[in-house]
N, C-alpha and C positions, 0 to 999 in steps of 0.2 A: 504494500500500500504506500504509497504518496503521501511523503510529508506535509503540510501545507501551513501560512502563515495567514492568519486575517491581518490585510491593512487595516491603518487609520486615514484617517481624512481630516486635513486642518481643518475645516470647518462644524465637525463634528457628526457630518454624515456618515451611513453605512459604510464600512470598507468590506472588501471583496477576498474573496478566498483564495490563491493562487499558490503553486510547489513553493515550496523552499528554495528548489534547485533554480526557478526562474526567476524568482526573488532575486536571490545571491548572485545572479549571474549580473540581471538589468542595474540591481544596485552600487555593484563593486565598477561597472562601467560608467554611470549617475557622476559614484562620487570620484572615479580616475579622470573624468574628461570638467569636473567643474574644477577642481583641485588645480587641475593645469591649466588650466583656463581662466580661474581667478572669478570673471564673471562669462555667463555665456548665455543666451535668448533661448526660450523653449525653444524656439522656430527652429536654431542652429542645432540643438542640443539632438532635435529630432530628426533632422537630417543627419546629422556625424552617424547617429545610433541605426539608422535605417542602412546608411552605406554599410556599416562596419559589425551588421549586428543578422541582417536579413540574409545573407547567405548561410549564415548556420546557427541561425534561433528559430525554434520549431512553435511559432504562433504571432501574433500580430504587435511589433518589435514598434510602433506606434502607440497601441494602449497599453502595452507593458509598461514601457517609459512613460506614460500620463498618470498608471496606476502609481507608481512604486516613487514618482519622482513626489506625488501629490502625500503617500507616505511618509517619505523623507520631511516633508514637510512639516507634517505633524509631530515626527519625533525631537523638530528640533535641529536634526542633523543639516539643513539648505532652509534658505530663506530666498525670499520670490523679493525682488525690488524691480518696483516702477521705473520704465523709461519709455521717452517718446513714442517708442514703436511697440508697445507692449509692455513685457516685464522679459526679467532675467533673473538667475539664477545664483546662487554663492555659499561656500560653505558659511557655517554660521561658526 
């Protein structure tokens, strides 16, 4: 059987049930490409992860990253800041 984690949701909606293993994969990528990045736009964040992630992630490498990044959020671990063209991203 599949391990699985429930998200949180910064805003204190339902989070969603999803593996461990895809968890830990979308996450440790989350927080290596914001780390080096310093700050980076969902918009980019989801393009890097679609180039770098949809040849050998086995589901939808778009709502994984909405999911897990929207998690991060809640724990604390990234925070979302406002700019012109949106928001962006940074460790906290």
């Amino acid at each position: 059987m599949m391990e699985k984690i429930l998200t949180l949701h910064p805003e204190g909606k339902k989070g969603v049930n999803i593996s461990v293993e895809k968890y830990d994969q979308i996450k440790d990528f989350i927080l290596n490409i914001v780390s080096c990045q310093g700050t980076i736009s969902y918009k980019e964040l989801d393009a890097v992860a679609k180039e770098n992630l949809a040849p050998v992630f086995d589901g939808s490498v778009s709502w994984y990253i909405a999911v897990v990044k929207l998690d991060l959020e809640a724990r604390g671990t990234i925070e979302r800041i406002r700019q012109k063209s949106g928001y962006a991203l940074r460790m906290r």
